[in-house]
Residue frames as qw, qx, qy, qz and C-alpha x, y, z in Angstrom:
[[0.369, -0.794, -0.303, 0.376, -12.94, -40.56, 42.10],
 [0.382, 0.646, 0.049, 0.659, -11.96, -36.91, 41.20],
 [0.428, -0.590, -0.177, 0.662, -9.82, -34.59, 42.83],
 [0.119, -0.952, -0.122, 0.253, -10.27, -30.87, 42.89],
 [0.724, 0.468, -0.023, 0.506, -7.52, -29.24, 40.92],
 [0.503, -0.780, -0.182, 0.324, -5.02, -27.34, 43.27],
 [0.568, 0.789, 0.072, 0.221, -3.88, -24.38, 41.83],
 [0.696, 0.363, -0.173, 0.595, -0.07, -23.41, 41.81],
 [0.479, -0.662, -0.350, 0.457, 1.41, -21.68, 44.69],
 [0.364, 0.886, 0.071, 0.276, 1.87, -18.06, 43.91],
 [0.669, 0.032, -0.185, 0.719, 6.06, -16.95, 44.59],
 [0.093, -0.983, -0.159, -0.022, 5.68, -14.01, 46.47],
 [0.648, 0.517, -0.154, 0.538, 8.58, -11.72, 46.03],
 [0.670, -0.650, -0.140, 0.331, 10.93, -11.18, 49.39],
 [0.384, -0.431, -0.066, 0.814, 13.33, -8.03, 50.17],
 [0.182, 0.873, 0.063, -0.448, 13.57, -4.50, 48.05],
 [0.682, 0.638, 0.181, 0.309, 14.81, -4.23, 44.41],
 [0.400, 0.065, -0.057, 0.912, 18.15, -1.84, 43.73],
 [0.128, -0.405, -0.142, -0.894, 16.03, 1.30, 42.52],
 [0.383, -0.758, -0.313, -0.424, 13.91, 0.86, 45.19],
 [0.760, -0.411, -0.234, 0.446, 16.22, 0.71, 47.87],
 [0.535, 0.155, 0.202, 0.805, 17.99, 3.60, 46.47],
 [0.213, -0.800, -0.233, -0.510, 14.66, 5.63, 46.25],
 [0.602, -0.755, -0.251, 0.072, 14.50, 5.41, 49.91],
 [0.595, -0.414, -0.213, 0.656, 17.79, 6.45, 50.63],
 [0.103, 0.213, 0.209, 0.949, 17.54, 9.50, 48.25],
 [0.324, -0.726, -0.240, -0.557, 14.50, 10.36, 50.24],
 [0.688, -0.613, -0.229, 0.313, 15.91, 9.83, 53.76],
 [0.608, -0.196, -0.023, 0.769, 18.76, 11.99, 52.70],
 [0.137, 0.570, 0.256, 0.769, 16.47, 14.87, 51.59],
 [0.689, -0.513, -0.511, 0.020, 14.73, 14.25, 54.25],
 [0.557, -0.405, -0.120, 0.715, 18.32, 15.04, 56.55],
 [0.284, 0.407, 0.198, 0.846, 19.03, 17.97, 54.28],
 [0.369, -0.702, -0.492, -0.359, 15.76, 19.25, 55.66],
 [0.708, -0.653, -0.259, -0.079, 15.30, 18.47, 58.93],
 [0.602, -0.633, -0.236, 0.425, 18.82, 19.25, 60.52],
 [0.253, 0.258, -0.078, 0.929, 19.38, 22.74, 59.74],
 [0.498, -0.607, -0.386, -0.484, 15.95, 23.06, 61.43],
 [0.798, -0.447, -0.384, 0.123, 17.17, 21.25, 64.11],
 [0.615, 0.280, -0.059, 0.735, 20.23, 23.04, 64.29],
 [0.046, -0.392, -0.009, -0.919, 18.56, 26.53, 64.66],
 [0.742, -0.542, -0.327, -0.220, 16.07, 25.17, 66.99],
 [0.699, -0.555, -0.182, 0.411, 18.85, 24.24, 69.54],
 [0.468, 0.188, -0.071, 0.860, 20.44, 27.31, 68.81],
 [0.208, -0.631, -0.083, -0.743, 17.74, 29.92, 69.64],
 [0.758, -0.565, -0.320, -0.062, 17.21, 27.53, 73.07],
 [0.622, -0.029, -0.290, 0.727, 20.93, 28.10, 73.73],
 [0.185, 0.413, 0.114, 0.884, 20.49, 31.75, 73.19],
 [0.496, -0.609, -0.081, -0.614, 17.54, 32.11, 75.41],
 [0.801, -0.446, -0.388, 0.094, 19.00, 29.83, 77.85],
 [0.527, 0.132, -0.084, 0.835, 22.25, 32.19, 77.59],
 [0.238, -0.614, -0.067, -0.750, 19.62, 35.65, 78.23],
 [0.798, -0.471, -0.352, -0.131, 18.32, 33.69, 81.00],
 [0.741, -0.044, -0.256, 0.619, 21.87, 33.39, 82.70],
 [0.229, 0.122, 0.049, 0.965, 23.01, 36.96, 82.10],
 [0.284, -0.718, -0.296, -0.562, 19.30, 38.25, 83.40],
 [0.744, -0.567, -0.348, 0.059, 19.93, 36.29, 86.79],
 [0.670, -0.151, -0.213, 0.695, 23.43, 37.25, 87.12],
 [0.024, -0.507, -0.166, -0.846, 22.38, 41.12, 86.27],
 [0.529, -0.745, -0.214, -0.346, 20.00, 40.94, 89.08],
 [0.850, -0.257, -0.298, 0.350, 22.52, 39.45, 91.34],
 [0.591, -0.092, -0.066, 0.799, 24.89, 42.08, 90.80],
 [0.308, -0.683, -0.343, -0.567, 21.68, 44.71, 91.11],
 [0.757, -0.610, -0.235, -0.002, 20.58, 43.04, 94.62],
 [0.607, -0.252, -0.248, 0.712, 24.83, 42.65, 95.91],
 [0.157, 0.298, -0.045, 0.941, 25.22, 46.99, 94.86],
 [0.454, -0.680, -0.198, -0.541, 21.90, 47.80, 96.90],
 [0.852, -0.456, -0.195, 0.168, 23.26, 45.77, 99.98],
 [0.715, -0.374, -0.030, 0.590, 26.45, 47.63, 99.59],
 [0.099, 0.797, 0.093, -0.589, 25.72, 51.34, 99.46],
 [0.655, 0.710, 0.028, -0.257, 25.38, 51.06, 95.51],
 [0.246, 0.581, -0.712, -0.308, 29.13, 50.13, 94.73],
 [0.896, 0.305, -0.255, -0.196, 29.24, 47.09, 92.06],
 [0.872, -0.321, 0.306, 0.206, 31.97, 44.35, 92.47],
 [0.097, 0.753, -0.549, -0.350, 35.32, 44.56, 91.27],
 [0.879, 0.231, -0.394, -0.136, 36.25, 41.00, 89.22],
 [0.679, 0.011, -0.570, 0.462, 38.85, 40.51, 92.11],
 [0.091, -0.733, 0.209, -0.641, 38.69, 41.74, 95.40],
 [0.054, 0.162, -0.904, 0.392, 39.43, 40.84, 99.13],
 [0.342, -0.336, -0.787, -0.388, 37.45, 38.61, 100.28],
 [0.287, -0.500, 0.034, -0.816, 34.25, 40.35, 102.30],
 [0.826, -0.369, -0.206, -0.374, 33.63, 37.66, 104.54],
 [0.781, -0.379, 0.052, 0.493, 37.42, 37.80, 105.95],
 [0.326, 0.855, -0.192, 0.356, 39.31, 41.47, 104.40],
 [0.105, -0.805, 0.547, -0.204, 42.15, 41.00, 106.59],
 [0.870, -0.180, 0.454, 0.074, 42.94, 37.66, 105.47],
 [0.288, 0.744, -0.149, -0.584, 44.22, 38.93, 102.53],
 [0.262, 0.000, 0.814, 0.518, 42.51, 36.64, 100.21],
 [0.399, 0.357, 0.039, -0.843, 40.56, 37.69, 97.70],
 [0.488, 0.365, 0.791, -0.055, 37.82, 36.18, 95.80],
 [0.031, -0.214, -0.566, -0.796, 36.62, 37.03, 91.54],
 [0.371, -0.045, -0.019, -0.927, 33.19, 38.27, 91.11],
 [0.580, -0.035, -0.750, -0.315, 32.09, 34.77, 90.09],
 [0.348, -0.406, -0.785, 0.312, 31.93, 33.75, 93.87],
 [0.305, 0.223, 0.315, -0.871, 30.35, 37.04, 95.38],
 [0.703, 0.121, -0.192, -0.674, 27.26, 36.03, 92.91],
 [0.629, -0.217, -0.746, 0.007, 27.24, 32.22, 93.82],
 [0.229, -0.253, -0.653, 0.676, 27.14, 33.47, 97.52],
 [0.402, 0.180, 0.101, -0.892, 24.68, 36.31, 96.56],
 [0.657, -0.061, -0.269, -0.701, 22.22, 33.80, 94.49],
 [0.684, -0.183, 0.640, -0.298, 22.98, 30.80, 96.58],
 [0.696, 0.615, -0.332, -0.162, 24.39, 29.08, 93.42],
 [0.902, -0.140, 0.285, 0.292, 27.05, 26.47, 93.34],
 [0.205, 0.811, -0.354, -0.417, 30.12, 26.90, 91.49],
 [0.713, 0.571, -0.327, -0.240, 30.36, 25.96, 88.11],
 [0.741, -0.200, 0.555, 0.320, 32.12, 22.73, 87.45],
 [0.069, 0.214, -0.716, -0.660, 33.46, 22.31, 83.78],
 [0.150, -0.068, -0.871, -0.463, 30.58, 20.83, 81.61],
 [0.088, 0.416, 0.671, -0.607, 27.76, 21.98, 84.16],
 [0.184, 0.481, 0.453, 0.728, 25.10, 23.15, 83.39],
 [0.422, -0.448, -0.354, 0.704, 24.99, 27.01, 85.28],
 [0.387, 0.846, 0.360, 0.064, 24.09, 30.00, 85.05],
 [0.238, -0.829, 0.384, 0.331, 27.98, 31.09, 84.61],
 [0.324, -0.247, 0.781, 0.473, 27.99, 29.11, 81.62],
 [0.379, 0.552, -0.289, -0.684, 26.75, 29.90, 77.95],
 [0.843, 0.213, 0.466, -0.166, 25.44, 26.76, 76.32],
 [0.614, 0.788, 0.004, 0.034, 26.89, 27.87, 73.04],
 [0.237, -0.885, 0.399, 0.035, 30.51, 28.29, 74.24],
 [0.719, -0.010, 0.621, 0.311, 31.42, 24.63, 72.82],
 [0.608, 0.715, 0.158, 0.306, 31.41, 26.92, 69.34],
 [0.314, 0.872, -0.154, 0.344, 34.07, 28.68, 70.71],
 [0.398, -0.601, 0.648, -0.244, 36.12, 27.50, 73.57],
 [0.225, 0.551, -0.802, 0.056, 38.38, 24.50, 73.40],
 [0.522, -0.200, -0.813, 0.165, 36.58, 22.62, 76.05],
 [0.439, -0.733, -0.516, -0.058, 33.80, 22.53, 78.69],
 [0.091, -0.470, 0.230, -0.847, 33.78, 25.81, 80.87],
 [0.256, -0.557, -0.700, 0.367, 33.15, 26.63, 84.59],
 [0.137, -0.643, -0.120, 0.744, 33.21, 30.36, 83.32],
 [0.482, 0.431, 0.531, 0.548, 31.79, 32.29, 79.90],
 [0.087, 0.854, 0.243, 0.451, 31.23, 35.98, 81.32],
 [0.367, -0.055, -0.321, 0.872, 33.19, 38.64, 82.36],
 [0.279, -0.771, -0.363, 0.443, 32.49, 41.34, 84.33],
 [0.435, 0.841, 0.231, 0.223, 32.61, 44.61, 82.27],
 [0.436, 0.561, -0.295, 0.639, 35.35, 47.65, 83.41],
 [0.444, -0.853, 0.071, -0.263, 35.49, 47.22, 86.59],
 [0.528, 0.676, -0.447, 0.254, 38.52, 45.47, 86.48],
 [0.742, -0.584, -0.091, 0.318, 40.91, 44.62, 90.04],
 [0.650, -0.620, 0.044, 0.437, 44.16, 46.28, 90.66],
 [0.176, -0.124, -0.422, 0.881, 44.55, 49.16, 90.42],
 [0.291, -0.321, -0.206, -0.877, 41.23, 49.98, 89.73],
 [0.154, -0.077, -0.778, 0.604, 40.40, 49.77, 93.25],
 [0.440, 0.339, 0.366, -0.747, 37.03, 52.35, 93.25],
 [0.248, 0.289, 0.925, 0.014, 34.41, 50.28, 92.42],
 [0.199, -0.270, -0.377, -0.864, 31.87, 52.10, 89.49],
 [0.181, 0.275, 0.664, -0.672, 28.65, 52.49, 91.69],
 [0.236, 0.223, 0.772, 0.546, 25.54, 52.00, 90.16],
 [0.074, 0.864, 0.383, -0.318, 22.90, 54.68, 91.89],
 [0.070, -0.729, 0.112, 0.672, 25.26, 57.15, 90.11],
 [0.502, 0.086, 0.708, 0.490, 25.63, 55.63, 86.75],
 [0.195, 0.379, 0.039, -0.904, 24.44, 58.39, 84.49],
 [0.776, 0.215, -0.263, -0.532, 22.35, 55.79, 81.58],
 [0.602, -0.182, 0.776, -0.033, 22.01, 52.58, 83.46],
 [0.762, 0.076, 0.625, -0.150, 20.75, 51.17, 80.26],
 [0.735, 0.602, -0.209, 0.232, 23.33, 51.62, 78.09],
 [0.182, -0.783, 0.567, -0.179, 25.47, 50.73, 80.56],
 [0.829, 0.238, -0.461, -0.207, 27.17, 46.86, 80.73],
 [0.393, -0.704, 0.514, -0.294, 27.79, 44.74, 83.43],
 [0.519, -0.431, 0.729, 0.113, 28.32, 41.61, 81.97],
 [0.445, 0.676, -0.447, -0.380, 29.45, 40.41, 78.72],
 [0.920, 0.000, 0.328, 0.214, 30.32, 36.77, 77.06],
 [0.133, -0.792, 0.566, 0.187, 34.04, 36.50, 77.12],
 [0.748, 0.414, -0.512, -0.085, 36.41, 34.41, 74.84],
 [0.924, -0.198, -0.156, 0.289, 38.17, 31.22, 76.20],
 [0.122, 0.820, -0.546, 0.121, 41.64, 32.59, 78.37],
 [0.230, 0.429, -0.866, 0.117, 42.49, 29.23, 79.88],
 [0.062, 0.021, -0.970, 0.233, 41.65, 25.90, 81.55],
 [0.060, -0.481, -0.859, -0.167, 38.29, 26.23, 80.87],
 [0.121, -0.749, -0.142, 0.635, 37.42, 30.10, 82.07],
 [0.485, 0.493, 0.216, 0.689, 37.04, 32.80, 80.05],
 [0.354, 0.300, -0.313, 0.829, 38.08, 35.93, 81.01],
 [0.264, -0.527, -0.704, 0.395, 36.83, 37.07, 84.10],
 [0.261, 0.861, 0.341, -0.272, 36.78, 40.47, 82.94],
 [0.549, 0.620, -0.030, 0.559, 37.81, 43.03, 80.19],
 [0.341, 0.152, -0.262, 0.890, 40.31, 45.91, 81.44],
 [0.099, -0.705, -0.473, 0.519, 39.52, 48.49, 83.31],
 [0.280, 0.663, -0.118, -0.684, 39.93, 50.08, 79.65],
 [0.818, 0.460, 0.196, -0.284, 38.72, 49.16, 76.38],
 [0.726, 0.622, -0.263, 0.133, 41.94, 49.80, 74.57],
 [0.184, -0.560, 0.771, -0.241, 45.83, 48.29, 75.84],
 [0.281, 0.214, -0.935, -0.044, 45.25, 44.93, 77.43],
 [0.055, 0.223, 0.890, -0.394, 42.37, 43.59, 77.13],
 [0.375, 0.360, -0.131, -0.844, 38.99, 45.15, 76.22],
 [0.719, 0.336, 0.060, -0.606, 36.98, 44.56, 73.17],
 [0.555, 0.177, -0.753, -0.306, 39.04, 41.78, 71.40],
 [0.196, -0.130, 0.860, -0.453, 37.98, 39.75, 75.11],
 [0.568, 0.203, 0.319, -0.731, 34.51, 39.56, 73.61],
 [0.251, -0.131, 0.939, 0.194, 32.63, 36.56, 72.14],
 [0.744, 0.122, -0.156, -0.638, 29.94, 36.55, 69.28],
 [0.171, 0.067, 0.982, 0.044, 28.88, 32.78, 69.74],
 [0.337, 0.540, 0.555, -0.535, 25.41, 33.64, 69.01],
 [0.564, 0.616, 0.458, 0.304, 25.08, 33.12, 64.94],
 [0.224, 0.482, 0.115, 0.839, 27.76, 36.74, 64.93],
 [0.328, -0.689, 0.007, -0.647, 26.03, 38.23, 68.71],
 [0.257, 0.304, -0.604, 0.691, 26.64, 38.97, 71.69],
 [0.525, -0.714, -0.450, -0.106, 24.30, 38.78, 74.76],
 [0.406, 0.187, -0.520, 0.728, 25.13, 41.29, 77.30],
 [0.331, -0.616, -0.711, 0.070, 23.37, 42.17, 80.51],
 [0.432, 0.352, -0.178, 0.811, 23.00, 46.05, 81.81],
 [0.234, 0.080, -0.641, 0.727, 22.70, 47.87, 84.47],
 [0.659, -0.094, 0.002, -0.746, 18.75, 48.53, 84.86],
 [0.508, 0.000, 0.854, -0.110, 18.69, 44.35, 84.17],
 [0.773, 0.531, 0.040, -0.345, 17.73, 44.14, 80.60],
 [0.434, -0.447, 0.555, 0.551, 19.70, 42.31, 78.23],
 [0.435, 0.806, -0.074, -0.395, 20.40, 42.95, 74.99],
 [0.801, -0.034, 0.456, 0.386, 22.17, 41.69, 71.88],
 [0.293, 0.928, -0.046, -0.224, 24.96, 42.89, 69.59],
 [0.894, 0.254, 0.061, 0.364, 27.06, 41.90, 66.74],
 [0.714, -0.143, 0.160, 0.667, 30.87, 42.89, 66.49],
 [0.090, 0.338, 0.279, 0.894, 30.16, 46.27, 63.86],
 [0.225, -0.798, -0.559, -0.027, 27.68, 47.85, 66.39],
 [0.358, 0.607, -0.117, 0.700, 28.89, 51.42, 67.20],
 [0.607, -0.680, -0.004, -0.411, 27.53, 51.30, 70.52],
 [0.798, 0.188, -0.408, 0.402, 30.00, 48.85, 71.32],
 [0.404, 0.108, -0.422, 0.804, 32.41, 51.19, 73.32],
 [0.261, -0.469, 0.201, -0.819, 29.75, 53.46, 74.87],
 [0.879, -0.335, -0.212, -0.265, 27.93, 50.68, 76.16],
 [0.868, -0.116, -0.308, 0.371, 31.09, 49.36, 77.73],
 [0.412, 0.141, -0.268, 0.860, 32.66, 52.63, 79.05],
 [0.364, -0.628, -0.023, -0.688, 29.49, 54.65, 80.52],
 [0.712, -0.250, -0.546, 0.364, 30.79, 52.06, 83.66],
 [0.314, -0.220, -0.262, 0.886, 32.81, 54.81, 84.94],
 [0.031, -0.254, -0.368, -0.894, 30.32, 57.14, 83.62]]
């Protein structure tokens, strides 16, 4: 009786060789090289447009509050209109949560008093990244009105401020550019730009060497 000859199992060959292991990682790591500066600038232009977004809403807000109150804007502190002879007084930040029906900002919310992008420049999570431009509190008591404003739209009414403390940045610059306060209060987070919102309701961006700078920030009183 003959049997069938049964040829040798073939040794198949189990895991990845050095050089080929290696390829792969020298292509996963071009790969990164690639892919997260892409990524990078991707969640940066969303910041940026989520930051325009903010600063459009709050622009209207503080549009809508000056029509309701024979054209004068808000000061960044003032008593508070829903009790003046209680004499407490309240920042701009709450007149515009009461005017859009907004909460106020916790730390690490996300709001439209708070500038995605502000973790490149502030210490820790904000309930505050924009000030109010020169309108200042005490003494600069008259409030800049905006029916009279002579070029609403080169005019600024809010601006992204640097970190001043416990999570807030500055609620506003002076009630003058130069002394205390003013222009060093401003924050390019925006790849070197600013976002700033103005008084028609456009906003608009600009880097640190813009000469417009001060007119845009003093035609307040103007």
């Amino acid at each position: 009786m003959s049997t069938s000859r049964i040829p040798p199992r073939i040794r198949r060959r189990s895991g990845f060789s050095l050089i080929e292991i290696l390829a792969t990682l020298a292509v996963i790591g071009i790969l990164a090289a690639i892919l997260i500066p892409v990524v990078s600038r991707i969640r940066s232009s969303a910041e940026n447009v989520t930051c325009t977004s903010n600063l459009r809403e709050l622009g209207s807000g503080l549009i809508n509050f000056a029509q309701e109150n024979n054209g004068d804007l808000p000061l960044s502190i003032q008593p508070n209109p829903k009790d003046p002879d209680s004499g407490v007084t309240v920042s701009w930040q709450v007149l515009m949560m009461w005017q859009l029906e907004v909460p106020f900002a916790q730390r690490g919310d996300k709001s439209i008093f708070i500038c995605p992008s502000h973790r490149l420049t502030y210490p820790q999570d904000a309930y505050r990244t924009y000030a109010l431009n020169l309108a200042g509190a005490p003494p600069t008591e008259d409030a800049p009105r905006l029916f009279t404003l002579s070029d609403p739209a080169k005019t600024a009414l809010v601006v992204e401020s640097r970190h001043e403390s416990n999570g807030a940045g500055y609620v506003s610059l002076s009630r003058s550019i130069f002394g205390g306060g003013g222009k060093h209060r401003l924050d390019y987070r925006h790849d070197g730009h600013m976002n700033m919102v103005m008084a028609d309701g456009h906003v608009t961006s600009i880097d640190a060497e813009d000469e417009r700078i001060d007119e845009y920030l003093l035609n307040i009183r103007n």
